[in-house]
N, C-alpha and C positions, 0 to 999 in steps of 0.2 A: 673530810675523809682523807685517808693519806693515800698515796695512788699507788697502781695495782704491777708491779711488774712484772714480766714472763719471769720465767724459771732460766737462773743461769747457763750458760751452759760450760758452765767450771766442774758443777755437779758430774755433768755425761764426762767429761775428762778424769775425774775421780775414780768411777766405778767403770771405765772402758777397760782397764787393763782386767780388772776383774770376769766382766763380760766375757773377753775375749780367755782367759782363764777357766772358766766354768764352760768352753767349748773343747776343751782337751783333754780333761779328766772328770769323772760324777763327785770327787771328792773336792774340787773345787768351787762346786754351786754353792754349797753352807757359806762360804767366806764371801760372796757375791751377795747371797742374802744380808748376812753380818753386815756389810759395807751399806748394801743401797737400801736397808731397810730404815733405819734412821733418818738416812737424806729425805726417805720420800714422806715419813712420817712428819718430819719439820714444816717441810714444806707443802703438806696438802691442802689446805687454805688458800694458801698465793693460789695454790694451781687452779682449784676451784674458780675462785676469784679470777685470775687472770682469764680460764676459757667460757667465764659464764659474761663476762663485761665489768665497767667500773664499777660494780657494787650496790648496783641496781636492785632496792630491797626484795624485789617478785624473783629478780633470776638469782639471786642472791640463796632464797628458801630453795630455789627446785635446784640448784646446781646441791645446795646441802643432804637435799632429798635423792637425789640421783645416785649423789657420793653412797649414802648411807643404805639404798637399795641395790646399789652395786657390792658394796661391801657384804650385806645379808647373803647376796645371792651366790659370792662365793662363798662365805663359810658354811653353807647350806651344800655346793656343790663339791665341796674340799671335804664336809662330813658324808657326803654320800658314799664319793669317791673311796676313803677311807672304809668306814663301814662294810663296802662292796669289797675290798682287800684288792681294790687294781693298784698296781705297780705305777709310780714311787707311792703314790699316797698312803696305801696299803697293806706294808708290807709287813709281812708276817713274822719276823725276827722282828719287826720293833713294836714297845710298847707307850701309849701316850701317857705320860709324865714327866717327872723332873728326875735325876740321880742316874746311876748308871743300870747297865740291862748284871746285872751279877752274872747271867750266865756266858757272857762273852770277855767276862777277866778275871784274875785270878783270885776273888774274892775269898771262895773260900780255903784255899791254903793259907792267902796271910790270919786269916782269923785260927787258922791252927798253930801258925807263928806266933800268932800273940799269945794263945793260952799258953802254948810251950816255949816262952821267951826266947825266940830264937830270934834273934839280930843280928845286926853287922851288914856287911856284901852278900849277895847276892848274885850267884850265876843264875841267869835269865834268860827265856825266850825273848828274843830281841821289840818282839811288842808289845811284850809286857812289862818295857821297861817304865815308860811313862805314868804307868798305872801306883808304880812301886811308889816311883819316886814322888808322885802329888800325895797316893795315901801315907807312907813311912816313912820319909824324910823328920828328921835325922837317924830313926831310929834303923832303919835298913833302908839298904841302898841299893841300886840296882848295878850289877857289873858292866851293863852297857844301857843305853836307851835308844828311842826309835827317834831324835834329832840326826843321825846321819852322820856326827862328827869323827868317824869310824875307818880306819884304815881297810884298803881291800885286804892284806894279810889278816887282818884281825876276826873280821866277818868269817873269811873261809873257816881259821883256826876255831870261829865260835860253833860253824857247824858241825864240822871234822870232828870235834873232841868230844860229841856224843858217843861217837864211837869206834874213838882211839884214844886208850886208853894216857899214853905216852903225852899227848896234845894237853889231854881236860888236865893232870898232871904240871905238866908247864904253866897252864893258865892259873891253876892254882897259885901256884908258886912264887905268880908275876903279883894275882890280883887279890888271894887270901881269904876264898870263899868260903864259909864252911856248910852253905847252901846252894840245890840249883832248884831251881823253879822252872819246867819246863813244859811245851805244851804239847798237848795225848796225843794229837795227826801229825807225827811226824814223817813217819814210812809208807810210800806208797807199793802199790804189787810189785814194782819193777826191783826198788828197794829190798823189801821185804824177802823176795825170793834168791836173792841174792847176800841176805844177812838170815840165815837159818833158824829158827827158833828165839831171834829176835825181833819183839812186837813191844817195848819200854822205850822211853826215850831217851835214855843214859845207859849203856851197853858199859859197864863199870864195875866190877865187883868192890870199888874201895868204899862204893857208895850205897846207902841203904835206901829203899823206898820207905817212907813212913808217912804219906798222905795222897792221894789218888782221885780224881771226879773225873765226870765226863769232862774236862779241857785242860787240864794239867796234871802234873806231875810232882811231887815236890820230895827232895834224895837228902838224906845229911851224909855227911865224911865220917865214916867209922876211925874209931881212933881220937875223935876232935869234942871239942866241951859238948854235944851232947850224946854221948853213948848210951849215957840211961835210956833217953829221948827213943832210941834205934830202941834198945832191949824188951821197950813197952810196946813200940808199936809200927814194927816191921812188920811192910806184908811181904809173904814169900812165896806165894801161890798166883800170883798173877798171869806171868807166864805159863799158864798151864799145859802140863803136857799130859794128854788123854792115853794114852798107853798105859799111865799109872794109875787109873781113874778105877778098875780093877781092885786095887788096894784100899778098903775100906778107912783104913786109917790116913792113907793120903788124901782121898777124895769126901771124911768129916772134915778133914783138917781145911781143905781150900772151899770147903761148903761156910767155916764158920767164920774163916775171913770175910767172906764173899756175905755173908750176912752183917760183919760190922760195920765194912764199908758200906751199904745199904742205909743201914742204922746212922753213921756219919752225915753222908754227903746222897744218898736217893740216888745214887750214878743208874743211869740206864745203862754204862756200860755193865757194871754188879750185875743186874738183871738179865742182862742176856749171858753172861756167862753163868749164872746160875745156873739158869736154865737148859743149858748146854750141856752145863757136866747132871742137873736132874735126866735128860733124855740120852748122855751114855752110862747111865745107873740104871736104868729103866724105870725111874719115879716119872711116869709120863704126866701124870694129872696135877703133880710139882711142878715139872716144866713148863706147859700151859697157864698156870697162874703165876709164875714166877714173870715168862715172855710176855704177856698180857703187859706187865708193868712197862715195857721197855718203850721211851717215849721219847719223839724226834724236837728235839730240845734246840739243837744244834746244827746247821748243815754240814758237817762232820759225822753225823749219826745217821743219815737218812741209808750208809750199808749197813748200818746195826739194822733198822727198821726190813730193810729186805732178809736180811739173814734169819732177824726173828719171824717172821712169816713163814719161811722157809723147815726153821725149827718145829714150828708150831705144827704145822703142815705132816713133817714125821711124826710127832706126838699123838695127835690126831687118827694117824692112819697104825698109827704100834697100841692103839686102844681099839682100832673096829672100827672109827666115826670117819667113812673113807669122805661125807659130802661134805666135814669140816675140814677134811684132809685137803683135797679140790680146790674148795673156797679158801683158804690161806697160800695155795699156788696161786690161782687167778688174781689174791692181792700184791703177792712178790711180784709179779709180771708186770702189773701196774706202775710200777716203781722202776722196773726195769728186765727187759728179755733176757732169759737164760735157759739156754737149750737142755739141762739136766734137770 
C-alpha cells in the first residue's frame, strides 16, 4: 500500500489570503469557496486516510461512512436551512439554478435592442457594464464597466451628466453613444426634492425614452440613425403630472402607455401608477385590481409595495369598504411607520 501523508500545509498558505479576505467583505467568501473548494475536494481521501490510520481496511470503511454521513447531514441541514429562508442560505432575492436572476440586469432592454437593431456604445449604468459586455460583445459595447479602470473625473462626469445636460453632451461627443442604458433607483428624497418633477434617470430632452421596467431605463439620441426607433415607441407619459389627470384625453393617453408597457415588460412600477391615475379618475375598483398586481420583485420596490397599500387603502375607503380601508393601512405600517 502506498503510505498515508498529512495534508500539506502549502494548501493553508494558498487559501490564507483568501480566508483572511472573506473577513473584510461578504463579497469576497464566493472567491474563498472557488479557491479552497477544489483543494479540499482533491484531497479528501488523503484526509480520511491520514485521520482514520494507515489504511486499516475496518477504519478505512468507518472513516468512509463517517465522511459520507457527515456530508448527508449537511445537505440535509443547508436544505433545511434554505427551505426555512434563514439568511445567507435563504435568501429570498436568490433562486436555485444555473443562469442569471433577469430581474437584477439589464435583460430585458438588450432583448429590445436586439429586435430593434440597435448597436454600437453604449452609455451605461456603471454595473451594468459587465453584463453588456459578456452578453454583446462585439456587437455593443458598454461606455464604461464595473473593472474600476476609470478616472475620478470620469465617474463624477458619468453621474453629473444624468442631469446636465452640457456634460451628457461632452461625453457623447468624446465616446459617440447613440444609447444610454440606465438604472430606474437613481433619486433619492433628498435628490428628488431638490430636482422638481424630475423622477427619470436622464433629465435630457435631446433624448427619448423608448423602453422602461422595473430596473432600467433605456433613452436614444433624437436626431441619430434610430428616429424611426423614437417615433414608434416613445413613452411620454411617465412623468406624470396629476393636475392634468382632469383632462380625459391626457389621462386615456398615459392610461394606454401605461397598458403597453404592462403588455411589454409586467413592470410593477406600470401597475402602481396605473393604479394611481385609476384612484385620481375615480375608477376606484380599477385601481384595486390594477395595485393588487404591484409585486416586490426588487429591493428597490419594497416603497412601491408601501405606497400601493396605501393606495389601496383610499380606494377601499372612496367605495364604503372602510374595514378593507383599515387592513391595507395596518399592512403599509408593517413595512414601515407613517404618521398620515
Amino acid at each position: 500500500r502506498r503510505p498515508v501523508n498529512p495534508p500539506s500545509v502549502i494548501y493553508l498558505f494558498l487559501i490564507l489570503p483568501f480566508i483572511f479576505l472573506s473577513f473584510t467583505a461578504i463579497r469576497f467568501v464566493l472567491p474563498l469557496a472557488v479557491v479552497s473548494g477544489p483543494i479540499v475536494a482533491r484531497n479528501i481521501s488523503e484526509l480520511v486516510e491520514w485521520a482514520w490510520g494507515n489504511g486499516q481496511e475496518k477504519r478505512e470503511i468507518s472513516g468512509i461512512r463517517i465522511s459520507s454521513a457527515l456530508a448527508a447531514a449537511w445537505l440535509l441541514l443547508y436544505t433545511s436551512l434554505t427551505l426555512a429562508g434563514i439568511k445567507p442560505f435563504g435568501d429570498r432575492n436568490q433562486e436555485f439554478g444555473f443562469g442569471f436572476d433577469h430581474s437584477l440586469v439589464p435583460e430585458g432592454p438588450l432583448r429590445y435592442m436586439d429586435k430593434r437593431e440597435i448597436t454600437g456604445r453604449v452609455f451605461n449604468a456603471f454595473h451594468f457594464g459587465q453584463y453588456i459586455a459578456w452578453r454583446d460583445f462585439p456587437k455593443r459595447t458598454p461606455f464604461i464597466d464595473g473593472r474600476g479602470y476609470l478616472t475620478p473625473d470620469l465617474l463624477e462626469k458619468m453621474d453629473d451628466a444624468k442631469y446636465n445636460s452640457d456634460i451628457f453632451a461632452d461625453l457623447y461627443n468624446r465616446y459617440g453613444f447613440e444609447s444610454a442604458l440606465v438604472y430606474r433607483p437613481l433619486l433619492d428624497a433628498k435628490v428628488r426634492a431638490s430636482r422638481k418633477g424630475v423622477d427619470l434617470a436622464l433629465s435630457n430632452p435631446d433624448w427619448a425614452l423608448v423602453y422602461w421596467d422595473d430596473l432600467s431605463l433605456l433613452y436614444l439620441r433624437r436626431g441619430g440613425p434610430y428616429e424611426a426607433v423614437i417615433s414608434e415607441d416613445e413613452y411620454r407619459f411617465i412623468n406624470l403630472d396629476k393636475s392634468r389627470l382632469s383632462d380625459n384625453e391626457y389621462a386615456s393617453a398615459a392610461i394606454k402607455e401605461l397598458k403597453r408597457n404592462i403588455e411589454e415588460t409586467g413592470s410593477s412600477n406600470a401597475y402602481f401608477l396605473l393604479g394611481s391615475i385609476y384612484n385620481e379618475i375615480g375608477r376606484y375598483r380599477e385601481a384595486i385590481a390594477s395595485l393588487t398586481k404591484v409585486r416586490d420583485l426588487h429591493p428597490s420596490l419594497k416603497s412601491k409595495i408601501f405606497d400601493a397599500y396605501k393606495e389601496m387603502a383610499y380606494a377601499f375607503n372612496q367605495l364604503g369598504n372602510l374595514d378593507e380601508s383599515i387592513r391595507y393601512c395596518e399592512m403599509a405600517l408593517t413595512i414601515k411607520e407613517d404618521a398620515p
